[in-house]
N, C-alpha and C positions, 0 to 999 in steps of 0.2 A: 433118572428122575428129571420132570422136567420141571421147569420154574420161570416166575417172570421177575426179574430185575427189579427191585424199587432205587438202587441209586448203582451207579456207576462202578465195576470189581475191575482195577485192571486185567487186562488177559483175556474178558470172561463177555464185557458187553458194558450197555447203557442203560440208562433206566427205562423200562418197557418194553427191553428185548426179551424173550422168550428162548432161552438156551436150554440145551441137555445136557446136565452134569452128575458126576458117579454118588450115588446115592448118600455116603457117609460124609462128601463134601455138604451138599445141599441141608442133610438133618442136620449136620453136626457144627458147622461153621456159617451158613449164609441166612438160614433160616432163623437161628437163634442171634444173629447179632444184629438182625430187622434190615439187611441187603436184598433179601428175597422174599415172595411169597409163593406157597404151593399154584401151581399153575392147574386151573377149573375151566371148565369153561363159562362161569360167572366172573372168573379174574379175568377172564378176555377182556371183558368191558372195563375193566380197571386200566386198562394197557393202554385206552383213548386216553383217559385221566393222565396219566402219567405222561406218556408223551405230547400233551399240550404243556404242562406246571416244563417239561421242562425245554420246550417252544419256548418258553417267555425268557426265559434264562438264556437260553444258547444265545452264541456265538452263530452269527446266522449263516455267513460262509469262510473263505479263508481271505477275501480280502478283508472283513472284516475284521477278524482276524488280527491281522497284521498292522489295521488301524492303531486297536487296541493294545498290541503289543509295543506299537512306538511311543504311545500316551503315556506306558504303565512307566517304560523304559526312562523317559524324560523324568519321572517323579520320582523324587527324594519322601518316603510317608516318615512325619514324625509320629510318635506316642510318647504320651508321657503317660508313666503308671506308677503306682505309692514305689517305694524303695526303702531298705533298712541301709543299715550300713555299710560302707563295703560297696556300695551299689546291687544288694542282692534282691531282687525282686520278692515280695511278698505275693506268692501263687508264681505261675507263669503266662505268658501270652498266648493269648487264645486266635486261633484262625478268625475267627467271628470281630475280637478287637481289631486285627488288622485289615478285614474288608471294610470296616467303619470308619478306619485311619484314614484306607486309601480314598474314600467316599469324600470327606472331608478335606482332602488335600486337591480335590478337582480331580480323581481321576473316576472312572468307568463302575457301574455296580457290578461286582464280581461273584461267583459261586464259589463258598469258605469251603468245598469239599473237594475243592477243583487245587487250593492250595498247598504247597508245600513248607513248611516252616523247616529250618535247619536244626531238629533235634529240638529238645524245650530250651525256647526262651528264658532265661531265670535269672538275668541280669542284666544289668544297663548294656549299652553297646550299638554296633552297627550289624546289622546283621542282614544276606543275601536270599532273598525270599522268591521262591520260584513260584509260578502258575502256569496249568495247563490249559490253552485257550482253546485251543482245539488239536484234533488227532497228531496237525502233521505241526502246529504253531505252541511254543513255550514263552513266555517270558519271566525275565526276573530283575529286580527291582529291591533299593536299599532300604531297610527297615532301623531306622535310628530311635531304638526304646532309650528314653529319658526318666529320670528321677521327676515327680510330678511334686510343685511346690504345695 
């Protein structure tokens, strides 16, 4: 079956690359959880779309890269979020709150699908938050969730 990308599968490609994968993967997993669309030749033209939206985002090469990766490294991102007792977070921390964090603390606009989170957030703490900036460049960077007064 063949299919074009709408975001990024490990293993598998980028968004608007046009892969061929075993049919029951594509129905059953990539199609229903909106990673993929059936591949037309009217989705061709979708494939321009898609690789500009994600032009604007990328990481344009690997020195760039490496910029970003020593900017992300230098920042300490604070959050502060409600908390109960105990220091138990009410909900947990979303990918989305911490690109906002680190936006606010001076560093880089980042892609919230590009991030890693250590397992759910669900309490105060420090916690080790990796991103992948590009294929061959990682960074990770201290995420210190606080009690919000």
């Amino acid at each position: 079956m063949k299919i074009i990308l709408k975001q990024e599968v490990t293993g598998l490609g980028t968004p608007g690359d046009v892969v061929e994968v075993k049919d029951g993967y594509g129905r059953n997993y990539l199609l229903p959880q909106g990673y993929a669309i059936p591949w037309t030749k009217g989705g061709e033209k979708q494939i321009a779309t898609i690789k500009r939206a994600r032009g604007a985002r990328e990481i344009r090469d690997l020195g760039h890269a490496n910029e970003v990766k020593a900017q992300l490294e230098s920042l300490t991102v604070k959050l502060a979020v409600r908390a109960g007792e105990g220091g138990r977070l009410y909900g947990s921390v979303t990918p989305a709150e911490v690109v906002d964090a680190v936006q606010k603390a001076g560093g880089p606009s980042l892609d919230k699908r590009r991030l890693e989170l250590p397992g759910h957030v669900k309490s105060v703490g420090d916690y080790k938050v990796q991103i992948k900036l590009h294929p061959e460049v990682a960074a990770s960077f201290t995420l210190k969730v606080t009690a919000a007064k």
